[in-house]
C-alpha positions as CSV (number, residue, x, y, z in Angstrom):
1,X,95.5,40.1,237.6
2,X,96.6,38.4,233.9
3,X,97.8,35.4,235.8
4,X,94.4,34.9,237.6
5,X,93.1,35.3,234.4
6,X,95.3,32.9,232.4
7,X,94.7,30.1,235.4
8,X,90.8,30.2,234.9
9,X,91.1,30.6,230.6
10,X,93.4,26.9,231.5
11,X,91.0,25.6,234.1
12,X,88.0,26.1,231.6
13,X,89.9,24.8,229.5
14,X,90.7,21.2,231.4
15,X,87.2,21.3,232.5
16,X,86.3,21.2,229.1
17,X,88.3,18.7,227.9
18,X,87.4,16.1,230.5
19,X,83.3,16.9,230.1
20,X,83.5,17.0,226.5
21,X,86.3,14.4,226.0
22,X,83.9,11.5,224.6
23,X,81.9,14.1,222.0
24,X,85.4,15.7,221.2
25,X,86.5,12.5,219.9
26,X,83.3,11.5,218.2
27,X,83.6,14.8,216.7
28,X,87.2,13.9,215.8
29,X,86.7,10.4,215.1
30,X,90.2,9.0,216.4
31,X,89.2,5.9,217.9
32,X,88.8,4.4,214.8
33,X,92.1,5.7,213.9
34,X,93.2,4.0,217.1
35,X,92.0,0.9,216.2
36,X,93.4,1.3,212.3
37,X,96.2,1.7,214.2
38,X,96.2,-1.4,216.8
39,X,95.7,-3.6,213.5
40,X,98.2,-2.5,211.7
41,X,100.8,-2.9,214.9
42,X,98.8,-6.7,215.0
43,X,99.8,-7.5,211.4
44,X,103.5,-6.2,211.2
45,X,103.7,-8.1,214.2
46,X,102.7,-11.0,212.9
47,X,104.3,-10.4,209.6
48,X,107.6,-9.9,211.7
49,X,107.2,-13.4,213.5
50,X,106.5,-15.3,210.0
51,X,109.5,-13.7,208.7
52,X,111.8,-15.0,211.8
53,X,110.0,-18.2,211.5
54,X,110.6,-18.9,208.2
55,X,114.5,-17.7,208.4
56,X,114.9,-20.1,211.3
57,X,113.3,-23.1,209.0
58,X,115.5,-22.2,206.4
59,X,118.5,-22.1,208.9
60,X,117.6,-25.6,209.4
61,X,116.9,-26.8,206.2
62,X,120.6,-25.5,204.7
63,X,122.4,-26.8,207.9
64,X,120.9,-30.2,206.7
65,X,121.6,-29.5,203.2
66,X,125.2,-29.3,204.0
67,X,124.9,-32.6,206.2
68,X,123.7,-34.4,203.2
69,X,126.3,-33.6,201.1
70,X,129.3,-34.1,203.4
């Protein structure tokens, strides 16, 4: 009899969630952590491709550096 009862306590439950699932995360406000979130993944990424770029320019620079001066 527990275990019937456990299985509707966890169907409620799921039922609940999906229903409520749009006021639940008002109520919780994490879509504007999401999206906090999504910039800051946007910016480190660009951050991260600046940084290769500019290692790669300087690469090129001292490689021609050293081609002056032999």
């Amino acid at each position: 009899m527990l275990k019937y009862i456990v299985i509707a306590l966890v169907g409620l439950g799921v039922y609940i969630g999906m229903t409520y699932k749009d006021d639940i995360e008002d109520l919780m406000d994490s879509r504007s952590l999401e999206e906090v979130h999504d910039v800051f993944e946007d910016m480190s990424d660009k951050a991260s491709d600046s940084a290769d770029s500019l290692s790669e320019a300087a690469d090129k620079l001292s490689s021609k550096f050293e081609e002056l001066t032999n």
